[in-house]
DONUMAR-708329 format. One line per 3 residues: number of its first residue (from 1); for each residue x, y, z of C-alpha. Coordinates in steps of 0.1 Angstrom, whole numbers, plus 5000, padded with zeros to 4 digits. Each point is the difference from the previous one (the first is absolute). Layout:
// residues N
NUM	X:Y:Z  ...
//
This chain:
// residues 380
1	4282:4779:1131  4971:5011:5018  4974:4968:5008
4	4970:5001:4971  4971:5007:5019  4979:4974:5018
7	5027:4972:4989  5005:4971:5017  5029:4992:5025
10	5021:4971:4994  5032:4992:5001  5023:5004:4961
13	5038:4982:4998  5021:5021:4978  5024:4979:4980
16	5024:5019:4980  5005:4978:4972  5035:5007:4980
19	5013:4985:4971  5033:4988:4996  5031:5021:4990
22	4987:5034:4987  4967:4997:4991  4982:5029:4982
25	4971:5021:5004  4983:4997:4975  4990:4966:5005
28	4989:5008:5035  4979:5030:4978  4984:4972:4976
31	4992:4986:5030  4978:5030:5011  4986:5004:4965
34	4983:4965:5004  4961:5001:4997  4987:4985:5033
37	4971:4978:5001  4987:4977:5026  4973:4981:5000
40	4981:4997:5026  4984:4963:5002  4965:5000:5009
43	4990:4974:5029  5035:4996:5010  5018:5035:5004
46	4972:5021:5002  4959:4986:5008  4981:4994:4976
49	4974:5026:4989  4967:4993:5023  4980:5014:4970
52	4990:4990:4968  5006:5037:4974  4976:5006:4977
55	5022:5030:4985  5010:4996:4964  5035:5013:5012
58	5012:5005:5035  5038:5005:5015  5015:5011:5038
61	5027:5019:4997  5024:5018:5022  5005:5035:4991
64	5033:5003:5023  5015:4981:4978  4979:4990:4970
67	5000:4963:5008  4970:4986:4984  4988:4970:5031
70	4974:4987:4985  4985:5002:4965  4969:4988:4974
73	5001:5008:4966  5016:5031:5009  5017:5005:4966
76	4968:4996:4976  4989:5028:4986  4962:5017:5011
79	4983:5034:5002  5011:5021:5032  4966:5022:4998
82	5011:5030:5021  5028:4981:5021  5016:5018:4969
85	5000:5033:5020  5027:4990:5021  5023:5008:4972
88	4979:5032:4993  5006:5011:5035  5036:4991:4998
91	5011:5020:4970  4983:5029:5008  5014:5000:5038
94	5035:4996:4983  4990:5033:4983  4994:5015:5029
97	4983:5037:5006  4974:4987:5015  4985:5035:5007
100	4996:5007:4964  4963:5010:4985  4990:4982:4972
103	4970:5010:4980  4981:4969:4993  4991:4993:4963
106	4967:4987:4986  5017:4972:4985  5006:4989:5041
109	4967:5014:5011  4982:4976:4982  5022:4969:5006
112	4977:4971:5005  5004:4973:5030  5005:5007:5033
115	5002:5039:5005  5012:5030:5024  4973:5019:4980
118	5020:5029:4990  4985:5026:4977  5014:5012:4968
121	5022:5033:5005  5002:4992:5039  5033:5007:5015
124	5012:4981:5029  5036:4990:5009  5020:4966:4997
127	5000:4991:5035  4964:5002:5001  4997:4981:4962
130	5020:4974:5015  4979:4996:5031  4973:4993:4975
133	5019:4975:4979  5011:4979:5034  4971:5000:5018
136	4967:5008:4977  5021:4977:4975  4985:5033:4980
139	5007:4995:4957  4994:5032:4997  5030:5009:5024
142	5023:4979:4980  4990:5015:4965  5005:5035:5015
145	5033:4993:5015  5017:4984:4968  4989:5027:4983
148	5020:5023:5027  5032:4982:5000  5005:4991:4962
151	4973:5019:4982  4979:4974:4991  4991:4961:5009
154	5015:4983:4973  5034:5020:5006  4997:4991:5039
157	4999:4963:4987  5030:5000:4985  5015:5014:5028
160	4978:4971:5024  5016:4973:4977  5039:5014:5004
163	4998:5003:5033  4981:4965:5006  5025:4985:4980
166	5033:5016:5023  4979:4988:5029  5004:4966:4987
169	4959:4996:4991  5011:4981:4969  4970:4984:4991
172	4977:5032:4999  4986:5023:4976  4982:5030:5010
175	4979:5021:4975  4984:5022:5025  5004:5014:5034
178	4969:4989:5015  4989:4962:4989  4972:4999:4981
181	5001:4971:4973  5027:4996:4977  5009:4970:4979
184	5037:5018:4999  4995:5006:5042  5014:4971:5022
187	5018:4993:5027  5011:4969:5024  4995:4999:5036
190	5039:5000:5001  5004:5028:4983  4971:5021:5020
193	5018:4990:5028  5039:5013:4986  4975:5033:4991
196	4987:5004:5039  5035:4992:5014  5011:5029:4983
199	4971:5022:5014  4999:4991:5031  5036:5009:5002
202	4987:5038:4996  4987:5018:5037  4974:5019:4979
205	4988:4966:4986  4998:4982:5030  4984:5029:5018
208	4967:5001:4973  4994:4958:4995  5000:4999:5041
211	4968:5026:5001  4968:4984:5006  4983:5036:4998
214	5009:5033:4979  4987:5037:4994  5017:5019:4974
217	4988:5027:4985  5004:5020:4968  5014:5038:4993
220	4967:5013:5003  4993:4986:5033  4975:4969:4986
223	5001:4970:5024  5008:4962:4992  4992:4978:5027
226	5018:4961:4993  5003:4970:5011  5023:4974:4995
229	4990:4967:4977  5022:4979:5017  4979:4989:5028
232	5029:4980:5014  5015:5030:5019  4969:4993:5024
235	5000:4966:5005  5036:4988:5004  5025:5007:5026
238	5030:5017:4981  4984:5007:4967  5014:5034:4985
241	4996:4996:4966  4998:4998:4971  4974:5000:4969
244	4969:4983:4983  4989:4994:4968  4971:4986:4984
247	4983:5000:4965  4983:4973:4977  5031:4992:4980
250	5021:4994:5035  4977:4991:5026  5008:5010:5038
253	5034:5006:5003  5022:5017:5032  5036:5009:5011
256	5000:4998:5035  5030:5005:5025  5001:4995:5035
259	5027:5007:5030  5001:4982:5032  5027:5006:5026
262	5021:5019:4974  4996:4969:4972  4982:5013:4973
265	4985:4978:4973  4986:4999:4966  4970:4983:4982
268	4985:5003:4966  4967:4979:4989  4991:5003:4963
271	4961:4992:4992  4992:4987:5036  4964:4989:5013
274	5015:5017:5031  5021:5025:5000  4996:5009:5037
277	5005:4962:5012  5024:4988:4977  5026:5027:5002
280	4995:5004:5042  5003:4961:4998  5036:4999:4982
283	5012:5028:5019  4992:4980:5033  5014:4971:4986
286	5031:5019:4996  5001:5012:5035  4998:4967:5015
289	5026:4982:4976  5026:5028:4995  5024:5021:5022
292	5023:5028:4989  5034:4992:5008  5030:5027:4996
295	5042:4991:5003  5014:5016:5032  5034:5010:4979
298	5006:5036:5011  5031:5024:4995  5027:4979:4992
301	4996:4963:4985  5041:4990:4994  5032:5019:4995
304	5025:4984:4970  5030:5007:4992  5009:5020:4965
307	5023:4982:4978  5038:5014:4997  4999:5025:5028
310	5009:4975:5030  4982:5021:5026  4969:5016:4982
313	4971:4984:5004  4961:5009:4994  4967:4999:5022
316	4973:4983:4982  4966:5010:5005  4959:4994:4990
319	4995:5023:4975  4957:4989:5000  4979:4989:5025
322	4997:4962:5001  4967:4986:5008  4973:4975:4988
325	4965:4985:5008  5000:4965:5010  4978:4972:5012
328	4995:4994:5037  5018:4970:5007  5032:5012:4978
331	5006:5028:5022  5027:4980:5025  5021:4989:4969
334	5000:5029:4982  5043:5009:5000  5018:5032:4983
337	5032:4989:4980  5028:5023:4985  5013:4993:4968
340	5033:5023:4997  5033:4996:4984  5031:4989:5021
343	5018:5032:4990  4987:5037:4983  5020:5019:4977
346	5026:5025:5009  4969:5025:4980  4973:4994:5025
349	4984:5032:5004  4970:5005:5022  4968:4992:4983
352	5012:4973:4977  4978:4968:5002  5025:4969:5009
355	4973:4970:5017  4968:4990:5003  4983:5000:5035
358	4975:4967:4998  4971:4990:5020  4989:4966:4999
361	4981:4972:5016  5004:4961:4992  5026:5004:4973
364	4974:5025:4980  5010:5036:4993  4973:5027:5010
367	5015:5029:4998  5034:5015:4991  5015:5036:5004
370	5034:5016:4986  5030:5003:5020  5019:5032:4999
373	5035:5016:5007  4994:5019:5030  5035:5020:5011
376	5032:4992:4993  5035:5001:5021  5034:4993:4998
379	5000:4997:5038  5004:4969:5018
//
C-alpha cells in the first residue's frame, strides 16, 4: 500500500489475531461493517480550542477519510445561503459536457441576490456558468444551469435532494440550486461538509473553488471579470477552497478546506461573526493537534491454509487503504491488528473478503479495512 501523503512515520505491530478451530469469515466481515467513532477528548487527547466560536454551527473534518475531529451543533438544521452551490456545481460536473452552450432564460436573468449578471437570451457555456457560480457566488449562474441540466429548478431539486441523500446529507432539504430563503431549504454543517467531500473529490471542482481570479467569457465574445468571495484563499497558507454563503435568514456562512504538507482539512461555520477567523482558526487547530497516519501493510499480509486440500493454501491481502487522522500524542501507540480465520475454505477464490485489517491506538478502533483472497496455490 503506497504511504497516504504527508503521513506520519511511526512504527505499527501487526498481530494476526485467529480464532480458535475454524473460525469464519463472516464474523471477521461484521467486523469490518462496524461504524467507527472515536472521540477525541478535548484538553486531554487533543488541546483545547484557544478560541471562544461565535458560529451557530461549526465542525473539522477530514475529507480523506470523513472523520468528523471536532464538532458544534453540527447536526441542527440552518439556512446554507449559497454554500448550497456546492451541490449545484457537483451535479452538473457529474453531467459533464462542460463545453455545452446554453441559452440563458429570463427566468435566470433576473434571479435576485448575488449575480454573474447574465442577460436574458445570452449564450455562454457551462464551464464558464460554473466559474460564475464558484467564484461570483452568481444566482443567476445557478438558475441558468438547473435549467440546462433538468429543464427547470424545481426538477434540478429533486435531483439535489436524491443525490444529497446517497451522499449521506441526511438531514437536508434543498428546494433550489442557489440558496435563497426557503423555510423547506436546510442543511447542517455536517451535511455541507458530506456535500463538499464529494466535490472536492472531482479535478474540475477542485480546479474552480482554488481560483482567486477568473475571466470567462460568453459565445459572443462579452467579458466577465470575477473574483473570488472567499477571501481566505489570500490570507491563509494552504487555503484552496471552498465556498461562502450569506443572506439574512442564514447569516455568514463558509466551507473552507485547506492542505498542508499533503494533509488536507475541512471546516464549515454556519451563521459566524467571522467567517474568515473562525474557520482559519479551527483549521489551525487541526494542524497542530492531528497527524495523518497510514498502516505500512503492503502486498502480502498472511498466507492460510484452505481446508481439506492438505497443501493449498491462500495469500491474504489489503483489499482498501488503511489510514486515519489522529491526535499528536497517539501517534506512537497507534498498532495494525489482523483479524483472520485460522483456516479458509477449500472455495477461496481471489477477491473474496475473509478479515478485517484494524488500526488502533489505546484499545480504540480508528479505522478498519477488508481483508481479501489474494492468489491461491496448491504448492508448498
Amino acid at each position: 500500500m503506497r504511504p497516504w501523503p504527508g503521513a506520519a512515520s511511526f512504527a505499527l505491530a501487526a498481530v494476526l489475531a485467529c480464532a480458535p478451530g475454524r473460525a469464519t469469515a463472516a464474523r471477521a466481515d461484521d467486523l469490518w461493517r462496524t461504524p467507527v467513532v472515536p472521540h477525541w477528548r478535548v484538553g486531554r487527547e487533543i488541546g483545547p480550542l484557544p478560541f471562544a466560536l461565535g458560529s451557530a454551527s461549526a465542525l473539522l473534518m477530514d475529507p480523506v477519510t470523513g472523520r468528523v475531529l471536532y464538532e458544534h451543533a453540527a447536526f441542527v438544521r440552518r439556512p446554507p445561503a449559497s454554500t448550497t452551490k456546492i451541490l449545484t456545481a457537483y451535479l452538473v460536473l457529474q453531467r459533464g459536457d462542460l463545453d455545452r452552450v446554453v441559452t440563458v432564460s429570463r427566468r435566470a436573468a433576473t434571479t435576485e441576490g448575488s449575480r454573474m449578471h447574465l442577460r436574458a437570451g445570452e449564450r455562454i457555456r457551462v464551464r464558464a456558468l460554473l466559474t460564475g457560480l464558484l467564484l461570483r457566488s452568481g444566482n443567476d449562474a445557478a438558475e441558468a444551469l438547473a435549467e440546462a441540466t433538468d429543464g427547470s429548478a424545481e426538477r434540478f431539486a429533486l435531483r439535489m435532494n436524491r443525490v444529497a441523500r446517497a451522499l449521506g446529507a441526511r438531514g437536508s432539504h434543498f428546494e433550489n440550486p442557489h440558496g435563497l430563503p426557503d423555510p423547506r431549504h436546510y442543511t447542517t454543517a455536517y451535511d455541507l461538509a458530506r456535500i463538499a467531500r464529494a466535490a472536492l473529490a472531482l479535478p474540475a471542482f477542485r480546479a474552480l473553488v482554488t481560483l482567486e481570479h477568473a475571466r470567462v467569457e460568453d459565445e459572443e465574445g462579452r467579458v466577465f471579470d470575477m473574483t473570488n468571495t472567499n477571501r481566505l484563499l489570500q490570507v491563509m497558507a494552504g487555503a484552496d477552497g471552498v465556498k461562502t454563503g450569506t443572506t439574512s435568514a442564514a447569516g455568514r456562512c463558509l466551507v473552507a478546506s485547506a492542505t498542508r504538507g499533503g494533509f488536507p482539512l475541512l471546516a464549515v461555520v454556519l451563521r459566524s461573526p467571522d467567517r474568515w477567523g473562525e474557520s482559519a482558526a479551527l483549521l489551525e487547530w487541526g494542524y497542530r493537534n492531528f497527524v495523518p497516519v497510514a498502516s505500512p501493510l503492503a502486498g502480502r499480509v498472511a498466507r492460510l491454509p484452505l481446508a481439506g486440500r492438505p497443501f493449498a493454501h491462500a495469500d491474504v491481502i489489503l483489499a482498501a487503504p488503511l489510514r486515519a487522522v489522529v491526535p499528536r500524542p497517539l501517534v506512537p501507540r497507534v498498532r495494525t491488528r489482523l483479524w483472520l480465520p485460522a483456516r479458509l475454505s477449500a472455495a477461496a477464490r481471489p477477491g473474496a473478503v475473509v478479515g478485517t485489517a484494524v488500526l488502533e491506538a489505546g484499545g480504540r478502533v480508528l479505522a478498519q479495512a477488508p481483508l481479501a483472497v489474494g492468489t491461491t496455490s496448491d504448492r508448498h
